[in-house]
C-alpha positions in Angstrom: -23.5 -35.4 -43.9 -22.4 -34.4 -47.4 -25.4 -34.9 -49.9 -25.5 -36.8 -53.1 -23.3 -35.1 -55.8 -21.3 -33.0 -53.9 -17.9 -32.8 -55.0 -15.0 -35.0 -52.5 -13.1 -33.4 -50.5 -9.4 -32.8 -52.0 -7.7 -33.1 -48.2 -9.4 -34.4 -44.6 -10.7 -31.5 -42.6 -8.4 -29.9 -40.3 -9.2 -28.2 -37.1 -7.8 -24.9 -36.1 -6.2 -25.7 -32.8 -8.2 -24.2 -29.8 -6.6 -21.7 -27.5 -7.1 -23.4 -24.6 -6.3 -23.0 -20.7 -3.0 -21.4 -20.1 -0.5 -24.9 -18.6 2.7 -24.6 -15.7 6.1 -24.9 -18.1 8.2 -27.8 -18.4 7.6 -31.2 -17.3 5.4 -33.0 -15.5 1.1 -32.7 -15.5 -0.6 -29.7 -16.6 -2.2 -27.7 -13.7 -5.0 -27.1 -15.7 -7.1 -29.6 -18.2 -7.5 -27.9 -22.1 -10.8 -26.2 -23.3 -12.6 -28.3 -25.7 -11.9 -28.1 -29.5 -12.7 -25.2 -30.9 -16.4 -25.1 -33.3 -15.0 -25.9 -37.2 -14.9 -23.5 -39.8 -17.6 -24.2 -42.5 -16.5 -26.6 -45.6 -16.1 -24.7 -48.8 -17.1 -26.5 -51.9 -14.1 -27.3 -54.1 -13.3 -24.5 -56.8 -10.5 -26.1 -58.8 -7.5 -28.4 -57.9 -6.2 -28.6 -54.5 -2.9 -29.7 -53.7 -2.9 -32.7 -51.6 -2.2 -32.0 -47.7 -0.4 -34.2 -45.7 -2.3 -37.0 -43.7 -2.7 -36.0 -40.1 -1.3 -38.1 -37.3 -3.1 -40.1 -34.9 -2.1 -38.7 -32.0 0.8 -36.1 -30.6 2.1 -36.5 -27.6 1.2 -34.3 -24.8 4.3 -32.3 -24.8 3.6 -31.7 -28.7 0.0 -30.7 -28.2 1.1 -28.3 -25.8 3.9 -26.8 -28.4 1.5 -26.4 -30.9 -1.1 -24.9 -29.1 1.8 -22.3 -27.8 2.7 -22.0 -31.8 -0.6 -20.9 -32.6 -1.8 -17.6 -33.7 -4.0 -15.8 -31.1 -5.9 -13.5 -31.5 -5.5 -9.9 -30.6 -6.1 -8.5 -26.9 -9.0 -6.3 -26.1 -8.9 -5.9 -22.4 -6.0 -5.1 -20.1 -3.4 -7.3 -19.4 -4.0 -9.0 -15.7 -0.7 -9.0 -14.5 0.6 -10.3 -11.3 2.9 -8.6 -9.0 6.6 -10.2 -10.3 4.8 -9.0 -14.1 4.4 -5.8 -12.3 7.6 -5.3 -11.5 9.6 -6.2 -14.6 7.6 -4.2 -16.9 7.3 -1.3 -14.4 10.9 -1.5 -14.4 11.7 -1.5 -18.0 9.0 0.9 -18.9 8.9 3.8 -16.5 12.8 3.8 -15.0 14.1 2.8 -18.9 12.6 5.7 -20.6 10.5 2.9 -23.2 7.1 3.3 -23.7 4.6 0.5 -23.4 1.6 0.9 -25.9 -1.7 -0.9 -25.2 -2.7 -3.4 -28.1 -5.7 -2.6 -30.2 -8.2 -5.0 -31.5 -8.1 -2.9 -35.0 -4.8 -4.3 -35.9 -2.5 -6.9 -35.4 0.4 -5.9 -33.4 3.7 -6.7 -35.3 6.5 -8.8 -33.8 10.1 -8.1 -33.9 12.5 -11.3 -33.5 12.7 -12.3 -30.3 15.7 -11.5 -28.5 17.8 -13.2 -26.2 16.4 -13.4 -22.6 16.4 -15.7 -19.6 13.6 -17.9 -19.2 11.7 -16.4 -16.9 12.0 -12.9 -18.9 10.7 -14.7 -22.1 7.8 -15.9 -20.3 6.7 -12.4 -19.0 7.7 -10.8 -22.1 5.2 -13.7 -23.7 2.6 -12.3 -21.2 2.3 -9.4 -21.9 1.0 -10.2 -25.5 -1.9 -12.4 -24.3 -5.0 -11.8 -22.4 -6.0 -13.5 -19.5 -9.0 -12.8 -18.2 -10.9 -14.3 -15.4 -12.8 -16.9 -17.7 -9.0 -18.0 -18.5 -7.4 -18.9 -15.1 -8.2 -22.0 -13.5 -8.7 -22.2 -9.5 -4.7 -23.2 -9.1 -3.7 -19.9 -11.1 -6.3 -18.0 -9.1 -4.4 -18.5 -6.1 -1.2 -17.7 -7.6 -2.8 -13.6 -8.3 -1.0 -11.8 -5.3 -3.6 -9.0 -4.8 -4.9 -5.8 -6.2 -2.6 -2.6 -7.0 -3.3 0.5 -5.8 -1.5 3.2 -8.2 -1.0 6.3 -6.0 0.6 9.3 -7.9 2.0 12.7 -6.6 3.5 15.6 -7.9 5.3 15.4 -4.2 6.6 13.4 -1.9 3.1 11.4 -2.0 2.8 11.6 1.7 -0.6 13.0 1.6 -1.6 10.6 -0.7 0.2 7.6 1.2 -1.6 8.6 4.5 -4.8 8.7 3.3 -4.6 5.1 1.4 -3.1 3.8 5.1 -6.0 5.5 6.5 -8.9 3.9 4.4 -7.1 0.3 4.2 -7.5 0.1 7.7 -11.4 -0.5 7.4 -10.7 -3.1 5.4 -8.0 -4.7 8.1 -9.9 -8.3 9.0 -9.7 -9.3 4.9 -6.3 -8.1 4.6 -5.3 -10.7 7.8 -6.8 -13.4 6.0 -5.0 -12.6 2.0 -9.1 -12.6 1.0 -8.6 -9.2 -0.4 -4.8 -8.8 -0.8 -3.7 -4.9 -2.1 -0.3 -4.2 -3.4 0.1 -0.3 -2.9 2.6 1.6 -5.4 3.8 5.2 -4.8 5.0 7.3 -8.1 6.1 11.0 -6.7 7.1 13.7 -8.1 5.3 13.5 -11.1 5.4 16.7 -13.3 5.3 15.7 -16.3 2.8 14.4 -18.7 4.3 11.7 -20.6 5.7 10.1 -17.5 2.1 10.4 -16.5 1.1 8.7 -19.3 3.4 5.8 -19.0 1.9 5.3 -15.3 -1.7 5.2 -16.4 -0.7 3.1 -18.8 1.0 0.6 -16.8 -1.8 0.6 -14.3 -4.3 -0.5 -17.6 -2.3 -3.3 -17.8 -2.7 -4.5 -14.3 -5.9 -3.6 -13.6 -4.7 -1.1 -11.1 -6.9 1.4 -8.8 -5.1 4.9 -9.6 -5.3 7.6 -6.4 -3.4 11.0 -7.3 -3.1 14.3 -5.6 -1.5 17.0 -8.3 -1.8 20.5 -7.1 -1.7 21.8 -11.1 -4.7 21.9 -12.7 -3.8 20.8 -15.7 -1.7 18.2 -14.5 -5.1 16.6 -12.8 -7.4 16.9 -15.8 -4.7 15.0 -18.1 -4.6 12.4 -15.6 -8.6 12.6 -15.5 -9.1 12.4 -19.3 -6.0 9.6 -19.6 -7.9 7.3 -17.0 -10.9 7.7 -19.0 -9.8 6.8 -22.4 -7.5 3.7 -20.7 -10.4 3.2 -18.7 -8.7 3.4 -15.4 -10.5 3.9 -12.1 -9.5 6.7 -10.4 -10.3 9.0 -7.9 -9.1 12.6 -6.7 -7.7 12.3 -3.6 -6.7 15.9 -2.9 -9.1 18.4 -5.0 -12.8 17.8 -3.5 -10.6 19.3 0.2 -9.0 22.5 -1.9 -12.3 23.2 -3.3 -14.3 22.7 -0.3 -11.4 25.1 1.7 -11.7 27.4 -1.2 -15.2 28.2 -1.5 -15.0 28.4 2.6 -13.0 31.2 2.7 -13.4 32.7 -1.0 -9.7 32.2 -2.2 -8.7 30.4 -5.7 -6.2 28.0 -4.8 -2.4 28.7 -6.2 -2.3 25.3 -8.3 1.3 25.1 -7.2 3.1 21.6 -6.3 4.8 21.7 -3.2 7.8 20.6 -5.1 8.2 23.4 -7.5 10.8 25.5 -6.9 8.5 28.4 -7.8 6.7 27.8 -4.9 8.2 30.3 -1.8 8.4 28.0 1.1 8.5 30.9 4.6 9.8 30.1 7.6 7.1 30.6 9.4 6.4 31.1 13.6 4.7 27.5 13.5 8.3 26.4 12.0 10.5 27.8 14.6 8.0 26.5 17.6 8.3 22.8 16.2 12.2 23.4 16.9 12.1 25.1 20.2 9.2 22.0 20.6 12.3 19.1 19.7 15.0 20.7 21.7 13.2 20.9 24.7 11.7 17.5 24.6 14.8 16.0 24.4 16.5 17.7 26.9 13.8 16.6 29.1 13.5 13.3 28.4 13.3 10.2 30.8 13.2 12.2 34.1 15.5 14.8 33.4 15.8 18.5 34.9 12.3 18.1 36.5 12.6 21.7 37.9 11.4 22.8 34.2 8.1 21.1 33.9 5.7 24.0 34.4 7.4 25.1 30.9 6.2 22.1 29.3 2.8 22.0 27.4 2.6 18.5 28.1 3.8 15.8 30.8 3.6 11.7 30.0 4.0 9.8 33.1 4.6 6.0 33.4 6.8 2.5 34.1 9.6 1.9 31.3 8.7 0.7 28.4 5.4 2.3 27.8 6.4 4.4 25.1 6.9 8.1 26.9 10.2 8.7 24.8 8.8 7.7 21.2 5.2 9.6 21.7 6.9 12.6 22.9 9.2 12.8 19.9 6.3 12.7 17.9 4.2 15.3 19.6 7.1 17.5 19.5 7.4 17.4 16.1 3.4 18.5 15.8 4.5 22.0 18.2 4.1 20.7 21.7 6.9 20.9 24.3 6.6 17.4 26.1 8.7 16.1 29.2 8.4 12.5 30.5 8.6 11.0 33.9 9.0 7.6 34.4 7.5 5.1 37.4 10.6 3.7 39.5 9.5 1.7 42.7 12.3 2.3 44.7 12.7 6.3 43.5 10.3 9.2 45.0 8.3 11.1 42.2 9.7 14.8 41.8 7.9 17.6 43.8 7.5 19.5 40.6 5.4 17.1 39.4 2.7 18.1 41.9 3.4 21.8 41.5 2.8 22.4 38.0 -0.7 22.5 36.4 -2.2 18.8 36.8 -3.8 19.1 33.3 -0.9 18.9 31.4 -0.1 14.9 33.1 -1.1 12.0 31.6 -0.7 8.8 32.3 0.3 5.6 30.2 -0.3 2.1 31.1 -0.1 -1.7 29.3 -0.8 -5.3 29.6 1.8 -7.0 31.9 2.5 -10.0 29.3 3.4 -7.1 26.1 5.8 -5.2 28.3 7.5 -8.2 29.7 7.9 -9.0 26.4 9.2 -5.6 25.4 11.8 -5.7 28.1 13.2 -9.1 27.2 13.7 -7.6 23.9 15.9 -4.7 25.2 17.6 -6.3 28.3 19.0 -8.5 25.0 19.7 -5.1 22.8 21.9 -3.9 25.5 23.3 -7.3 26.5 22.4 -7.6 30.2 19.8 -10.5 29.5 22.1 -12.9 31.0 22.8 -10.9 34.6 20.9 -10.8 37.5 18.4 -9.1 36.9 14.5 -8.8 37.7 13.7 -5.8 35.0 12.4 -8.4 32.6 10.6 -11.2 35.4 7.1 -11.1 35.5 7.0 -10.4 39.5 8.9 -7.1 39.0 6.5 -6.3 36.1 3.1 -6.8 38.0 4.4 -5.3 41.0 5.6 -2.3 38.7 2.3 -2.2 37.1 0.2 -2.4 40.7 2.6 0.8 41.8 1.5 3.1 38.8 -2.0 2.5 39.6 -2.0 3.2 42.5 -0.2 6.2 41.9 -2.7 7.1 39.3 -5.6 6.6 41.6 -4.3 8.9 44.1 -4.0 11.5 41.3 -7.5 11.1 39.3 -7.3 14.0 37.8 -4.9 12.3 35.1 -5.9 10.9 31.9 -4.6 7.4 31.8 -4.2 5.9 28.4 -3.5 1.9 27.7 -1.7 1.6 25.1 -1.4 -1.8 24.6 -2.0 -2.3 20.7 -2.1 0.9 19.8 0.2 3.0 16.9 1.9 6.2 18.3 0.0 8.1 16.0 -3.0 6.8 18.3 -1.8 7.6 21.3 -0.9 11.0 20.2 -4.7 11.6 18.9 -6.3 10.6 22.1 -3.4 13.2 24.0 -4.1 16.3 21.9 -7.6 16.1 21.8 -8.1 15.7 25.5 -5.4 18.6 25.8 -7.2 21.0 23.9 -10.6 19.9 25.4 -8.7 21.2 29.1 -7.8 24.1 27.2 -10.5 25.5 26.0 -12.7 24.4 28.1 -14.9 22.4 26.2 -18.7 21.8 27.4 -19.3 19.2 25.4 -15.9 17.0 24.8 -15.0 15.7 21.6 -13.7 13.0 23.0 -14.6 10.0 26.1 -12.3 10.3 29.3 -12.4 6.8 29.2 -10.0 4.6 27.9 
């Protein structure tokens, strides 16, 4: 209430616009209902002649309201950005593969705006995103749905393998909420990173989404300035690579080179490991699916069971690790080879499955090689039990033989459960490192 003898106001009080809850474009409903009006600015007593403002209108109409609360000067952004994944993706692609640099806004000073230039609609929004912040308090439960996940920045001065295999690793304690989308993580690899200000450009970007930022750089120096960049932009981040080189390091008392694999400094040997990975692939694929049986006392390891099982795939893969591997498959109505009994019976192991995923698997090839329309009983579930009922019988005549179901299970699973139990038989562990019993 204005008091007695206080001066009249020269024009009617005007309230800033508030800046309210962001709305879907275009027509129809907003999906979200507008904050309450901002608190008023105090009145200022009248210090001379005021030119008269113009009366206010009764009402705008929604679509107005919502233009001029778009219009409206906001302030300055002091946290980062929280971008979704198609944001993500245009700015990742016009800041790190264009060459342009994306600075963070400051709260110190307003950020001057150059004319705006002609994009597509969907690019004008984004573009408009980028200048606003959108925190948590600012999204209403039908945006919150629309967030596709956290990122996970992983950076590499390689080929980021190490990096990506360790992420792959950890996610997979976290498998039940990533089935349900309650904790959805967007991964992003950025190798061969040598360079600082790419470097910075990344860590940047990752401010803007929020991102989680995993790195393995071999240099030194390369790690600190990624250290010291996530602390300024206040970045989580975590060393994936260096607590392992220093633990190795002060194991056997040798400073670490500090050289990326991908430098061309760096004198790559080929070493005796390299040329028994070779002689490794050669001779597993000449001995694949049954073949030249008479050589299977030179293999290191022998995989056993009915089609489909995956002997041809895991052997591949163990070959590539250094190990010679032949496979011998389960046919009903063809003998077993004699050398299979001759050889040393701790090199056999066995593979088995559920009866419903291999019929499955079959009816997926018999289509692949275009015999699913013949006569044939490789994909009926008779032929598949009766299969199945043959190879354990086999295997209980020969107990001696690991037998491994498979059903469910990654090749890089498999092949962990078939080099640990070799190298248990070969050195003759007394206390196995890992159960018999699968």
């Amino acid at each position: 209430m204005i008091g007695v003898g206080a001066k009249p106001l020269a024009a009617p009080l005007r309230f800033p616009p508030s800046r309210g809850r962001r709305v879907a474009p275009g027509p129809g409903p907003a999906l979200c209902a507008a904050d309450p009006v901002a608190q008023s600015p105090p009145v200022q007593e009248d210090a001379g002649p005021v030119a008269q403002s113009p009366p206010v209108q009764e009402e705008a109409a929604p679509a107005q309201r919502t233009e001029a609360a778009a219009a409206a000067p906001r302030p300055s952004p002091s946290r980062p950005v929280r971008a979704s994944s198609a944001l993500s993706g245009w700015s990742r692609t016009r800041a790190l593969r264009s060459g342009r640099r994306l600075g963070r806004a400051t709260p110190l000073a307003p950020v001057a705006k150059t004319p705006p230039s002609p994009l597509p609609p969907v690019a004008e929004g984004l573009a408009a995103a980028l200048e606003e912040d959108f925190g948590d308090d600012d999204l209403c439960p039908a945006e919150s749905g629309a967030l596709e996940g956290k990122s996970i920045y992983m950076v590499s001065d390689g080929t980021g393998e190490t990096a990506e295999n360790s992420v792959r690793a950890a996610l997979g304690q976290f498998e039940n909420c990533l089935v349900d989308r309650q904790c959805a993580v967007n991964t992003h690899l950025f190798s061969g990173v040598v360079d600082n200000d790419r470097l910075i450009d990344i860590i940047k970007q990752a401010a803007k989404e929020g991102a989680l930022v995993l790195y393995t750089l071999a240099d030194p120096s390369m790690a600190e300035a990624i250290k010291k960049a996530c602390d300024f932009w206040e970045v989580p981040c975590t060393d994936v690579l260096r607590p392992t080189v220093d633990a190795i390091a002060s194991h056997i008392g040798v400073a670490p080179s500090g050289i990326p694999r991908s430098s061309p400094n760096r004198k790559t040997q080929l070493t005796e490991d390299y040329f028994r990975r070779i002689e490794a692939i050669d001779f597993t694929i000449k001995h694949d699916d049954g073949a030249q049986t008479q050589n299977l006392d030179r293999a290191d390891i022998v995989l056993v069971g009915v089609s489909r099982t995956g002997k041809t795939p895991l052997s591949i893969y163990l070959a590539q690790k250094g190990y010679k591997v032949a496979n011998v498959p389960f046919v009903s109505s063809v003998p077993l080879p004699k050398s299979l009994f001759e050889i040393n019976q701790d090199k056999i192991f066995g593979l088995t499955i559920n009866p419903v995923i291999l019929q499955a698997i079959r009816k997926t090839r018999a289509k692949t090689l275009g015999f699913d329309g013949y006569n044939s009983n490789y994909a009926e579930m008779d032929h598949v039990r009766h299969e199945l009922a043959h190879a354990k019988q086999i295997y209980a005549q020969n107990p001696s033989w690991p037998v491994i179901e498979v059903t469910g299970k990654a090749v890089e699973e498999t092949a962990a459960i078939v080099v640990r139990i070799y190298h248990d038989r070969k050195q003759k562990c007394s206390m196995p490192r890992i159960s018999k019993r699968f």
